[in-house]
RONUMI-946140 format. One line per 4 residues: their letters; for each residue z, x, y of N, C-alpha, C, O. Coordinates in steps of 0.2 Angstrom, whole numbers. Example, Ala and Ser with C-alpha at 12.3 -4.5 7.8 and 13.67 -1.06 7.14 Angstrom:
2
AS = 39 66 -28 39 62 -22 39 66 -16 42 71 -17  35 64 -11 36 68 -5 39 64 0 40 67 6
This chain:
353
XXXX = -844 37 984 -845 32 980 -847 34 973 -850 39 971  -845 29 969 -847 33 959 -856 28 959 -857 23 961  -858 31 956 -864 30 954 -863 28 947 -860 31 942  -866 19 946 -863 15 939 -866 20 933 -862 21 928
XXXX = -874 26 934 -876 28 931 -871 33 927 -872 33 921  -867 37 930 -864 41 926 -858 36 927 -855 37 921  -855 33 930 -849 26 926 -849 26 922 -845 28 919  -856 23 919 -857 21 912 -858 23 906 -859 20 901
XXXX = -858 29 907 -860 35 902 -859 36 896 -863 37 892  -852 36 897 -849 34 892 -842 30 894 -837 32 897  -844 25 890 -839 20 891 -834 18 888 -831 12 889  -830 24 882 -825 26 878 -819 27 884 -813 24 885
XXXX = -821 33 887 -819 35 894 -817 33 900 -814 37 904  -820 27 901 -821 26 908 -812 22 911 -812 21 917  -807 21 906 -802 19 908 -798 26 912 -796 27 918  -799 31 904 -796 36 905 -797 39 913 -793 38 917
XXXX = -804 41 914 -808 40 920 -805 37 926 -804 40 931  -804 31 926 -801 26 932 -795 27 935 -794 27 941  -790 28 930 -782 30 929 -783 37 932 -778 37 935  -786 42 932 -785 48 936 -787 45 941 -785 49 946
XXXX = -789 41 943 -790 42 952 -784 40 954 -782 44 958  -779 35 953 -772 36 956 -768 38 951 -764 34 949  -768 43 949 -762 47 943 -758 46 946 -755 49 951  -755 41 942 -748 39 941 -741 39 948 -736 40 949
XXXX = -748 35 952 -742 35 959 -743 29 961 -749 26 960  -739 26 965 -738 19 968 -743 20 976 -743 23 981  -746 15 974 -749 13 984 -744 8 987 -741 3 984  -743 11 993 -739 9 998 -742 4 1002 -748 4 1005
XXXX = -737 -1 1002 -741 -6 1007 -743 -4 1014 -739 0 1017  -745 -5 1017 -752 -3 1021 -749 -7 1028 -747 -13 1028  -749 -3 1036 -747 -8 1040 -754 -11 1044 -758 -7 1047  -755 -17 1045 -760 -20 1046 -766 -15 1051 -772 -17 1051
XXXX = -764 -10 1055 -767 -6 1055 -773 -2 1055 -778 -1 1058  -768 0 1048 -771 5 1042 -774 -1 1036 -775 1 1030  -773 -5 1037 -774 -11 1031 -786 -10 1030 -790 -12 1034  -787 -7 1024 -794 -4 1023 -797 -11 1019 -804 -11 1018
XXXX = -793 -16 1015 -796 -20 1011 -804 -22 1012 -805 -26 1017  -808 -19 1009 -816 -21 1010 -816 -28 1003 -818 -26 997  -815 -33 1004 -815 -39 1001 -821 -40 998 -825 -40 1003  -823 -41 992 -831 -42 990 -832 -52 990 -831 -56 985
XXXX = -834 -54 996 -832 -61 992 -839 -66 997 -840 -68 1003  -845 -66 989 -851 -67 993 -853 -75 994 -858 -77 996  -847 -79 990 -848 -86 992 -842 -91 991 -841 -97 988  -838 -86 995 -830 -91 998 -828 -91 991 -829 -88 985
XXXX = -822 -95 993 -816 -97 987 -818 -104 988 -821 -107 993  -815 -107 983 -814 -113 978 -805 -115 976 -803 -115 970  -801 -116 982 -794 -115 981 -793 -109 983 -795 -106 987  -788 -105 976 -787 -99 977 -791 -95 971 -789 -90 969
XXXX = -798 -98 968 -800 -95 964 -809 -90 970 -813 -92 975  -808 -86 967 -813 -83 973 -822 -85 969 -822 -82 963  -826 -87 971 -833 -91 968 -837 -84 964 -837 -79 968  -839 -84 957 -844 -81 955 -847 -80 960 -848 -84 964
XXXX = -850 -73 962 -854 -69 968 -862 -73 967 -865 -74 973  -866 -75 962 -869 -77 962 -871 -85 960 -868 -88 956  -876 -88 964 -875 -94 961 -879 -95 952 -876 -98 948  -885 -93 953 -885 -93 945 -882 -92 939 -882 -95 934
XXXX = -878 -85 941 -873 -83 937 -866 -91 938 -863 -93 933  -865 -93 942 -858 -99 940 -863 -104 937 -860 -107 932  -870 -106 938 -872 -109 935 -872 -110 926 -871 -114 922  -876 -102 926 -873 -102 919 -867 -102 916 -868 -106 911
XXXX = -860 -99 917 -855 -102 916 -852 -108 916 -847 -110 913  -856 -112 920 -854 -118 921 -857 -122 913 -854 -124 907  -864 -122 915 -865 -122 908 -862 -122 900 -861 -127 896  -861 -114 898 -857 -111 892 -849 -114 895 -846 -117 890
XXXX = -848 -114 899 -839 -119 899 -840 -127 896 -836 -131 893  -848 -129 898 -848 -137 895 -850 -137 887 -849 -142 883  -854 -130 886 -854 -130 878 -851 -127 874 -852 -126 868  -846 -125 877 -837 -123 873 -835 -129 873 -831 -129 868
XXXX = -835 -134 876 -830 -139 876 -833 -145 870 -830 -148 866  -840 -143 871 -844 -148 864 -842 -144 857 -839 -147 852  -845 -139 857 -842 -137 852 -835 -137 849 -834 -138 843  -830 -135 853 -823 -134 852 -820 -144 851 -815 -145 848
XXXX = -825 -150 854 -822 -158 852 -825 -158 847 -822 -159 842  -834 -158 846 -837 -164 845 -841 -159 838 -844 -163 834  -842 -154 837 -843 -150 833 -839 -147 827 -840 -145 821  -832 -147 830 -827 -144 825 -826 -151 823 -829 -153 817
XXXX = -823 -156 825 -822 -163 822 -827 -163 816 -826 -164 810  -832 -163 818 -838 -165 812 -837 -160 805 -838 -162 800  -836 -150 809 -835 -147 802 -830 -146 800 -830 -141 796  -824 -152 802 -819 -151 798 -819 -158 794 -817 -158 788
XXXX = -821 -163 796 -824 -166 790 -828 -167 784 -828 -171 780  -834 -161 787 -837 -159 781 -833 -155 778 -834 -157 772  -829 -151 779 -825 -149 776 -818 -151 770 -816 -149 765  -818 -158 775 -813 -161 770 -816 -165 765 -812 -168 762
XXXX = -821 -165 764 -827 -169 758 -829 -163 751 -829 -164 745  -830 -155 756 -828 -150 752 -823 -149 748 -823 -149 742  -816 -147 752 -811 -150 749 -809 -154 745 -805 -152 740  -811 -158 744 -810 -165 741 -813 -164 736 -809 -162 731
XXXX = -820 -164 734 -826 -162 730 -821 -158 725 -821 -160 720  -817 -151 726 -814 -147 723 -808 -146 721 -805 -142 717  -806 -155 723 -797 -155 722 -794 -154 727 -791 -158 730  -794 -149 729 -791 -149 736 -788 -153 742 -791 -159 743
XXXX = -784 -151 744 -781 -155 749 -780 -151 754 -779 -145 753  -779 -155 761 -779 -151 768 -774 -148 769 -773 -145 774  -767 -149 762 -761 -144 764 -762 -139 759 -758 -135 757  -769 -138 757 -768 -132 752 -768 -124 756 -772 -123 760
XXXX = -765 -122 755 -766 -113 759 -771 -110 754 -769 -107 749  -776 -111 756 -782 -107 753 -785 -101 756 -787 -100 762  -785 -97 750 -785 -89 755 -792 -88 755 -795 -90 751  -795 -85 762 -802 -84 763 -805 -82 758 -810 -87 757
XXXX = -805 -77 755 -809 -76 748 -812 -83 745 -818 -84 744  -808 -87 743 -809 -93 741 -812 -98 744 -816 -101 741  -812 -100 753 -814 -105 757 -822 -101 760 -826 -105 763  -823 -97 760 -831 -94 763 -835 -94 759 -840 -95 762
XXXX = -835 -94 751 -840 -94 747 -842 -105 747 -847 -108 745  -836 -107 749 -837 -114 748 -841 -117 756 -845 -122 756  -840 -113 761 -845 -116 766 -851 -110 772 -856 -111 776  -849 -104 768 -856 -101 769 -862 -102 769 -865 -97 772
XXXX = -864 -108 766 -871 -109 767 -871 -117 767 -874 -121 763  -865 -119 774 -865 -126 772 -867 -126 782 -863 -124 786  -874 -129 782 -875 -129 791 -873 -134 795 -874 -135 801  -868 -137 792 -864 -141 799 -858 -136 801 -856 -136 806
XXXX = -856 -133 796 -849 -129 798 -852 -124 799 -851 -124 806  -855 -119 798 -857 -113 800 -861 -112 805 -863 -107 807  -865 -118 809 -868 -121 813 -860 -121 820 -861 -121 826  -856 -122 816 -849 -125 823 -848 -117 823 -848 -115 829
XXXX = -845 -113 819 -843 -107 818 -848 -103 822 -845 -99 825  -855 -102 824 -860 -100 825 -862 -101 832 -867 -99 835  -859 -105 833 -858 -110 843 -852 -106 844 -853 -103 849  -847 -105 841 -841 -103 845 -841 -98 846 -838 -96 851
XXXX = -844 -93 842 -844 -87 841 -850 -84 847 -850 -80 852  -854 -88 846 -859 -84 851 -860 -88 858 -865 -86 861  -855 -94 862 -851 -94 866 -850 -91 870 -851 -90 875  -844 -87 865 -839 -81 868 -844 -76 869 -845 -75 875
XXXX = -848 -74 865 -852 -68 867 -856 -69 872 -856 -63 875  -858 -74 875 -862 -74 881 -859 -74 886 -861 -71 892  -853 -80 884 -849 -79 892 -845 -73 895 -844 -72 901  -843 -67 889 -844 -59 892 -848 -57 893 -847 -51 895
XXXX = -857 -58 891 -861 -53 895 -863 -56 899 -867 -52 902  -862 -63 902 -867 -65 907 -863 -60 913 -867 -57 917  -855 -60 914 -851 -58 917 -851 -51 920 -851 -48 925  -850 -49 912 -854 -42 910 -857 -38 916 -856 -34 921
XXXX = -864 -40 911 -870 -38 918 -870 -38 921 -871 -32 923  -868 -42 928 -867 -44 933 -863 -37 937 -865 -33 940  -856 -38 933 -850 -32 938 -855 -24 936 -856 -21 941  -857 -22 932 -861 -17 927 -869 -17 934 -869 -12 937
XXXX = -872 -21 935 -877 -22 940 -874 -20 947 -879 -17 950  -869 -21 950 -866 -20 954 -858 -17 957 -854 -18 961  -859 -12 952 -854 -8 948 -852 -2 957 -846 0 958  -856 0 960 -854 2 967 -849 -1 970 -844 2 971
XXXX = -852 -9 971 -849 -12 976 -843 -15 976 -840 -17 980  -839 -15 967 -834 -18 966 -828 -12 964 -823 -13 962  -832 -7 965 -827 -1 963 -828 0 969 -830 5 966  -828 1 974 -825 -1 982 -821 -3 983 -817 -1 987
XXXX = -823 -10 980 -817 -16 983 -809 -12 979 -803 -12 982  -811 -9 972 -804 -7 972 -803 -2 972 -797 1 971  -806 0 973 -805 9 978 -801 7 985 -797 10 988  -802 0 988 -799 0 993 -792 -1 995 -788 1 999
XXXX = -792 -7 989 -785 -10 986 -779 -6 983 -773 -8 982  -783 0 981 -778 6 976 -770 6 980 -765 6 977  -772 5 987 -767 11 990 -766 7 996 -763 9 1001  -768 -1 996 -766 -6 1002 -760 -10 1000 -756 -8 995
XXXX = -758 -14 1002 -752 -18 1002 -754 -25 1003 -760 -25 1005  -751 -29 1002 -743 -31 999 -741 -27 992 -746 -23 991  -738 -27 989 -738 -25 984 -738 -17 980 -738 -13 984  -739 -16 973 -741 -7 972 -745 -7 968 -746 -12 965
XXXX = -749 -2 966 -751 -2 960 -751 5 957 -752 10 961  -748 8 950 -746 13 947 -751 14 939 -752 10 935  -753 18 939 -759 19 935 -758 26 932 -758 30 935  -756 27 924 -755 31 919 -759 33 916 -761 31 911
XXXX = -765 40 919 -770 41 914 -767 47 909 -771 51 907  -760 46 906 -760 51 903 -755 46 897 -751 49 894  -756 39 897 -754 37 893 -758 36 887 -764 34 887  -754 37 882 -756 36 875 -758 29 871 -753 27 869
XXXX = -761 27 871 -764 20 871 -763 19 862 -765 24 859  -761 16 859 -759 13 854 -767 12 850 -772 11 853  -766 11 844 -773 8 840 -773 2 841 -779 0 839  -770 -2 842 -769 -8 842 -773 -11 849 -777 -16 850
XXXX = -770 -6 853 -772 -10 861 -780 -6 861 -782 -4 867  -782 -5 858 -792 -2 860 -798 -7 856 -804 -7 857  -794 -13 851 -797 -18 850 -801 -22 855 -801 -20 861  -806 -27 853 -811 -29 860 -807 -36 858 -809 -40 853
XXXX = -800 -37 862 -800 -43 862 -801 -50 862 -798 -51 868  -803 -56 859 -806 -61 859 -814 -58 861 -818 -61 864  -815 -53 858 -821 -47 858 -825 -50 862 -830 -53 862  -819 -47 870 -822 -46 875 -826 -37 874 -823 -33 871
XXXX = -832 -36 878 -835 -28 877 -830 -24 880 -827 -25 885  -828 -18 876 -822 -14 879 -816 -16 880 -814 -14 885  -812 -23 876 -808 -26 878 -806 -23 882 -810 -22 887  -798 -21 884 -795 -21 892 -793 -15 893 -788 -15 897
XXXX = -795 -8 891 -794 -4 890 -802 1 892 -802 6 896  -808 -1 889 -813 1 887 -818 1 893 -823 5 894  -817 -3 897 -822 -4 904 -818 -5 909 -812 -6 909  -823 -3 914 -818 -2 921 -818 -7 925 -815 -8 930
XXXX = -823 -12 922 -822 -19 925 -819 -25 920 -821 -30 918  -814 -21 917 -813 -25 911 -806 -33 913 -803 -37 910  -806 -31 920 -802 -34 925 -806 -42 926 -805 -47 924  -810 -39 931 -814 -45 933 -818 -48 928 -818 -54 928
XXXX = -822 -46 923 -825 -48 916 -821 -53 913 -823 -59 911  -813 -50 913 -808 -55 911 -806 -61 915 -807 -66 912  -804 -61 922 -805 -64 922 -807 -71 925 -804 -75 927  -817 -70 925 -820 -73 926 -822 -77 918 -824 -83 918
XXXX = -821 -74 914 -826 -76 908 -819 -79 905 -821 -82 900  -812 -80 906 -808 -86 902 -807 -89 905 -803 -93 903  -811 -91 911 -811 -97 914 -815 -101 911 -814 -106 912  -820 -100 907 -822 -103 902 -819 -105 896 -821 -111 894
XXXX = -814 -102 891 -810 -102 888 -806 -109 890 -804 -113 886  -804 -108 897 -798 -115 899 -804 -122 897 -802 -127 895  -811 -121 898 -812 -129 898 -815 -131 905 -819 -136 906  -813 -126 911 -815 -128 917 -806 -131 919 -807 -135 924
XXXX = -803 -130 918 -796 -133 920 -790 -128 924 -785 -129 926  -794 -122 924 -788 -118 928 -791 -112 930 -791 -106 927  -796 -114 936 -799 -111 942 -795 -108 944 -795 -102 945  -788 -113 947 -784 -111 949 -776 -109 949 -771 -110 953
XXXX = -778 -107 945 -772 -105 939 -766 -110 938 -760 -109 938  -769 -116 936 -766 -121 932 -761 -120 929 -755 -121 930  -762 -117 925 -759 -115 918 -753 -112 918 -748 -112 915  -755 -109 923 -752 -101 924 -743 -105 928 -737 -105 926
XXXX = -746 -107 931 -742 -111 939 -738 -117 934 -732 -120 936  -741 -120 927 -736 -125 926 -731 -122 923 -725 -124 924  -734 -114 918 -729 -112 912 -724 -107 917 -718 -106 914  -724 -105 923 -720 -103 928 -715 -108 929 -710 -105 931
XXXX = -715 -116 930 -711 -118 933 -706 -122 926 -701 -125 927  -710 -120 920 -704 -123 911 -700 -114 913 -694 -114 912  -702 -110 915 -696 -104 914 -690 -105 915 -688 -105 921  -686 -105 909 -679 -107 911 -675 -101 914 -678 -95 914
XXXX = -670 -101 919 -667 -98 922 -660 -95 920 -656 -99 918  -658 -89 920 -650 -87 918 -646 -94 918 -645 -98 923  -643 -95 912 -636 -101 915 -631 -97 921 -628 -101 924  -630 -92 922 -622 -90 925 -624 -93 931 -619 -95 934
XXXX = -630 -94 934 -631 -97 942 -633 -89 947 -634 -88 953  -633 -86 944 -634 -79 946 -642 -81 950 -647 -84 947  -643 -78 956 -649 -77 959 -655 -74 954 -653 -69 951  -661 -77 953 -665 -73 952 -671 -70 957 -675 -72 960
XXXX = -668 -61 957 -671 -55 957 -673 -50 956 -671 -45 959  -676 -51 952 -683 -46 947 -684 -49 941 -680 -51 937  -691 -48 941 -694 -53 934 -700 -48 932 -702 -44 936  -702 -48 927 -706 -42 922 -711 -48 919 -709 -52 915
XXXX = -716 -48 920 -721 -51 916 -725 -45 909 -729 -40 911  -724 -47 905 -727 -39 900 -734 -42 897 -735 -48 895  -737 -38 897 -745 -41 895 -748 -44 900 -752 -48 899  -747 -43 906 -747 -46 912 -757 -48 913 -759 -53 916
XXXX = -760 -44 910 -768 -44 911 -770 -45 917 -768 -40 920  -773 -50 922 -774 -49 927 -771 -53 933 -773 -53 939  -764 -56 929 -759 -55 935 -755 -64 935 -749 -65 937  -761 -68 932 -762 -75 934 -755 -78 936 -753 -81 941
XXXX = -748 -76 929 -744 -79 927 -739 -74 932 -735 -77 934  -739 -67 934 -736 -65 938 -734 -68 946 -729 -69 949  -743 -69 947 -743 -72 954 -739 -79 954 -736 -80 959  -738 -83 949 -735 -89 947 -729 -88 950 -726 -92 954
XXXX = -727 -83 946 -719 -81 947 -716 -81 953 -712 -85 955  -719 -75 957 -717 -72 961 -719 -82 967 -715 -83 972  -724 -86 965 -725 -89 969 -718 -96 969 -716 -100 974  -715 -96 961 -708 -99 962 -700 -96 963 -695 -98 962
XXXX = -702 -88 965 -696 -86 966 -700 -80 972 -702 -75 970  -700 -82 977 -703 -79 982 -699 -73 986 -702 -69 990  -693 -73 984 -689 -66 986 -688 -62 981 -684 -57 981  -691 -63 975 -688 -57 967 -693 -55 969 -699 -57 971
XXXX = -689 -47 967 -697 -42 964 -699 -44 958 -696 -45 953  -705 -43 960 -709 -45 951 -715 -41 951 -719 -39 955  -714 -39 943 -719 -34 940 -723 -37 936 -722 -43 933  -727 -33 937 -734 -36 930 -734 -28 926 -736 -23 930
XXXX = -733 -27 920 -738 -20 915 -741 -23 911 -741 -29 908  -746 -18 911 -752 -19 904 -754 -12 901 -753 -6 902  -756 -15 897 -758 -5 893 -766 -4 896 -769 1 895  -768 -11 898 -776 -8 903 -776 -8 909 -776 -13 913
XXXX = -776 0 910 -777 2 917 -783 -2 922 -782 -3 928  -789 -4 919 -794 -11 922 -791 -16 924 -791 -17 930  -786 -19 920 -782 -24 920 -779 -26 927 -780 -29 932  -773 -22 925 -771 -21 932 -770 -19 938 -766 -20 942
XXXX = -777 -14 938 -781 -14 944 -783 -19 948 -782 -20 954  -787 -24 943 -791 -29 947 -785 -34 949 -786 -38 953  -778 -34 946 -774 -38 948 -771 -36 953 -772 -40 957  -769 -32 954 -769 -27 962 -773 -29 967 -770 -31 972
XXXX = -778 -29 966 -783 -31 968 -785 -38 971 -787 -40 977  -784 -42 966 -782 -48 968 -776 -50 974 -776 -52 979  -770 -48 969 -765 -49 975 -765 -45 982 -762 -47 986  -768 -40 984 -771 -39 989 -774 -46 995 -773 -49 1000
XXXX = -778 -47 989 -786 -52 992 -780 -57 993 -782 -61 998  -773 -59 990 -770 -66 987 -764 -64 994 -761 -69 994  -762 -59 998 -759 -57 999 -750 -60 997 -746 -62 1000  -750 -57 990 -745 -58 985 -740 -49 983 -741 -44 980
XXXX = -735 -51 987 -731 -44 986 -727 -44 977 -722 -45 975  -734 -41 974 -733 -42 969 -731 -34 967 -732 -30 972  -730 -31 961 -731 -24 959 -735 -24 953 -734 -28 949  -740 -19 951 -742 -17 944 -743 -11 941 -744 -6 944
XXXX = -742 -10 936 -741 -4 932 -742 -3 925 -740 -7 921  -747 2 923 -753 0 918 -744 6 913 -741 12 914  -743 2 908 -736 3 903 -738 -1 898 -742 -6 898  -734 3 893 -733 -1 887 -727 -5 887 -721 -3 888
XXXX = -728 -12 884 -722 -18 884 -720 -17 879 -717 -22 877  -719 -10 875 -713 -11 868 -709 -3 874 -703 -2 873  -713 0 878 -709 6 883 -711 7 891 -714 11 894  -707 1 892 -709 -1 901 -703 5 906 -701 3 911
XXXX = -701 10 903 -699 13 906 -694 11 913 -693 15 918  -691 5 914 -687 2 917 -681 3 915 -681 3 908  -674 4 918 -668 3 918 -663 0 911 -666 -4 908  -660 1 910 -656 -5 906 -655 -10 909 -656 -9 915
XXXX = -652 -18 907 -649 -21 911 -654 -22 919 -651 -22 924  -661 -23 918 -664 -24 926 -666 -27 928 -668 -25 933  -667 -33 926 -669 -39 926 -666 -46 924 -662 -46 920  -668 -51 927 -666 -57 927 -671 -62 922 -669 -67 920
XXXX = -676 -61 922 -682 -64 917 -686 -57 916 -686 -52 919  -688 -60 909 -694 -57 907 -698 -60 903 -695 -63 898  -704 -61 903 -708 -68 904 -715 -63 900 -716 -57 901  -719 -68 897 -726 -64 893 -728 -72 894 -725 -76 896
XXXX = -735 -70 892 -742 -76 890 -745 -75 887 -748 -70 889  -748 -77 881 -752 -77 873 -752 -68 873 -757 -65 872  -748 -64 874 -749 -55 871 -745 -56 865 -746 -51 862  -741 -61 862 -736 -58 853 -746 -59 849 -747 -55 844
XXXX = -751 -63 851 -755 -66 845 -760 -57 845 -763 -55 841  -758 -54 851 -765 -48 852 -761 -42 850 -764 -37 851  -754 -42 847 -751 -36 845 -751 -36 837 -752 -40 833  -747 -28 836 -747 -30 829 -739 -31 827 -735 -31 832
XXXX = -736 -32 819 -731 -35 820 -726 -30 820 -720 -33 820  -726 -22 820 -722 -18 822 -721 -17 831 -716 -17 833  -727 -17 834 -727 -17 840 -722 -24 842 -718 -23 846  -723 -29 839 -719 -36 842 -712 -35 841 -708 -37 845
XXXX = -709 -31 835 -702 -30 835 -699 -27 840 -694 -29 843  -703 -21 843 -701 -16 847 -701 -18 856 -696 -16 860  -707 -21 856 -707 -27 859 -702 -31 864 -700 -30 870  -700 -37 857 -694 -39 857 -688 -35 859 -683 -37 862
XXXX = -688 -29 858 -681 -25 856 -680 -21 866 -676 -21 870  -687 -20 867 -687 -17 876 -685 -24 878 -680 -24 881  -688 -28 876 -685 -35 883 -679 -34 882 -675 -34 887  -675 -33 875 -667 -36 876 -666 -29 880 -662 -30 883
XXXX = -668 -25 880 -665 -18 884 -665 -18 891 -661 -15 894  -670 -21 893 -670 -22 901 -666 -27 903 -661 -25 906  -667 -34 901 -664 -37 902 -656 -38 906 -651 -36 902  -654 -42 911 -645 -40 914 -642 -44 906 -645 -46 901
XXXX = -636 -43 909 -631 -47 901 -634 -56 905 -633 -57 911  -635 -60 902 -636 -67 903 -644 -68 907 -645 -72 910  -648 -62 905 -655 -65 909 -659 -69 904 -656 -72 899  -664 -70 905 -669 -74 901 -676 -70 898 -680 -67 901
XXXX = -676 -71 892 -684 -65 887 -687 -76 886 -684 -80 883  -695 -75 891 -695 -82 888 -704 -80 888 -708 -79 893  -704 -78 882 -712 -80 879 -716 -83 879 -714 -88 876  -721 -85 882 -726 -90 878 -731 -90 873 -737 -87 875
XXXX = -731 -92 870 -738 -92 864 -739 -87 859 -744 -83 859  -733 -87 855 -731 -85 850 -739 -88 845 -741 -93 846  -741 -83 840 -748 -84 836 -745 -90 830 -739 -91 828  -751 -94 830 -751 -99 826 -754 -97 820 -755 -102 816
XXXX = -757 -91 818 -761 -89 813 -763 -83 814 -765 -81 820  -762 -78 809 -763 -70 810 -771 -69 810 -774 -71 805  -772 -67 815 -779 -65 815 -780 -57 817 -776 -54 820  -787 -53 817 -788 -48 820 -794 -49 823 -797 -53 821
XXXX = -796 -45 829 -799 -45 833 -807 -43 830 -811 -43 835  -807 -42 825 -814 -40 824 -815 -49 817 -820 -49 813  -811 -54 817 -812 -59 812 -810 -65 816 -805 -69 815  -814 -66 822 -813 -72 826 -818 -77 824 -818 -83 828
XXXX = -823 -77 819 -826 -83 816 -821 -82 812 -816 -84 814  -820 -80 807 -815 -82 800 -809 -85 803 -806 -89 799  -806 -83 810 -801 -87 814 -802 -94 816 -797 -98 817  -808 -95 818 -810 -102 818 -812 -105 812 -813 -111 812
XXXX = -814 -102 807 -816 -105 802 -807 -108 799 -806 -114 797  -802 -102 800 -796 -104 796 -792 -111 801 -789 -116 799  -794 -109 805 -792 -118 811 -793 -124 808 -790 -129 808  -801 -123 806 -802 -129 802 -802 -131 797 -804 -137 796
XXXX = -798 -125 793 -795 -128 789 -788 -130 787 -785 -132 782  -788 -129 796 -779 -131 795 -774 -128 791 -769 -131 789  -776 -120 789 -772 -115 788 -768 -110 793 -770 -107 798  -762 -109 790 -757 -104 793 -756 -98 791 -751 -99 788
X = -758 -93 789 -759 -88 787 -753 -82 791 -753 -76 790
């Protein structure tokens, strides 16, 4: 067993660290026998979402999920009308593209907007440390669970500690701590704490399960089997897939080795003959021609714009001649990971940048 103490030691490391434990090899599914899964699961499931271990702890999130949703209706509505009174005051109008230099010195020290900008922002921060804590507190028992998961079945899991992780992907994104890269529980961190981000609407992977079932299909009529989810995080829109094409192989990669452990992990728990494999989605090392879909979910908004060309250029390379590259959630405004109040500040102002 790893002791969280020196886990956490340093926590630059700790992917690198995790990724050597299965260097770079596939677990075989396991025949029920040998099947070792030690499930950590201390108060049942809710559908197919498995319940916060704690009741305080859902408690809280329940909470910050109800004051995400006031601030995101009934707080932005307000500071984007003091906003338009701003505006106005100035000549301005709501089609003007006003460059940040110019829009912060006009509501930096205005407390209904920075007041909303100040709800959102510290939100987010709470809803990852409440989470945080928690797996970090009990960092034994859940690095067990995927310790056990590593090397069981249905499905694989493939982990590259000797991959070269890009600057782009060590950001904390939606500045979660150590985005997805940086902590070893940066799997369940995620995705315990965007269930919050949904609103309380996709416990059970809602979302996931509708935007699987708009995936257009090859026109030629050709069977679909094999499908590639790239950005896959912890799996949600994977498991989707494989649940409306139930004989295709399907993959999940990500460049966080956390990531797609606890997704492993889950579909383990999910018994989902899923596979994952911690790569990068501009060089997933897959075939020419090997696939029939290839499918993401909000990853174009978290890269940068040379990564997205190259990106684009690996799906067309996998892909058979007539398959389908179907995105979702192309960025609606350029932002970086370190300027997510300036990102909401720019929302409301109804800029595209």
């Amino acid at each position: 067993m790893i002791d969280r103490r020196t886990l956490f030691g340093a926590t630059a490391a700790t992917a690198t660290f995790l990724s050597s434990l299965v260097k770079g090899r596939k677990a075989e599914a396991k025949t029920p026998a040998n099947y070792t899964f030690k499930d950590v699961e201390k108060r049942g499931t809710r559908g197919r979402l498995e319940r916060l271990p704690a009741l305080d702890l859902e408690s809280s999130q329940d909470f910050l999920t109800g004051f995400r949703n006031f601030v995101n209706r009934d707080m932005r509505q307000a500071a984007q009308k003091r906003l338009a009174v701003l505006m106005e005051e100035r000549g301005l109008s709501a089609d003007d593209d006003l460059p940040l230099e110019e829009l912060l010195p006009m509501i930096e020290n205005d407390h209904l907007i920075m007041g909303s900008v100040r709800g959102w922002v510290s939100n987010q921060q709470l809803t990852w440390k409440q989470v945080q804590d928690y797996f970090h507190a009990n960092a034994d028992e859940y690095m067990a669970e995927m310790e056990s998961a590593d090397h069981s079945g249905p499905g694989s899991l493939e982990l590259d500690p000797d991959l070269v992780l890009p600057d782009y992907t060590k950001h904390e994104i939606h500045i979660q701590p150590g985005g997805y890269v940086g902590d070893p529980f940066a799997g369940y961190i995620n995705y315990y704490g965007v269930n919050n981000f949904y609103g309380g609407s996709n416990y059970d992977d809602e979302v996931q399960a509708a935007i699987a079932e708009r995936v257009q299909i090859p026109k030629d009529g050709k069977k679909v089997m094999r499908i590639l989810d790239l950005g896959c995080a912890t799996g949600r829109l994977t498991f989707a897939m494989k649940d409306r094409f139930p004989d295709a192989e399907v993959w999940g990669i990500d460049v966080g080795a956390p990531m797609v452990r606890f997704a492993h992990t889950r579909g383990v728990d999910l018994d989902k003959d899923v596979h994952f494999a911690q790569r990068l989605a501009e060089d997933t090392k897959f075939p020419d021609n090997h696939f029939d879909l290839v499918i993401s979910y909000i990853m174009f908004h978290e890269v940068t714009s040379e990564a997205q060309d190259k990106i684009i250029a690996e799906a067309k390379r996998v892909l058979r001649p007539g398959g389908v590259f179907f995105p979702h959630g192309f960025p609606h405004w350029k932002t970086s990971t370190e300027e997510h109040g300036l990102s909401y500040v720019r929302h409301l102002a109804g800029s595209q940048v």
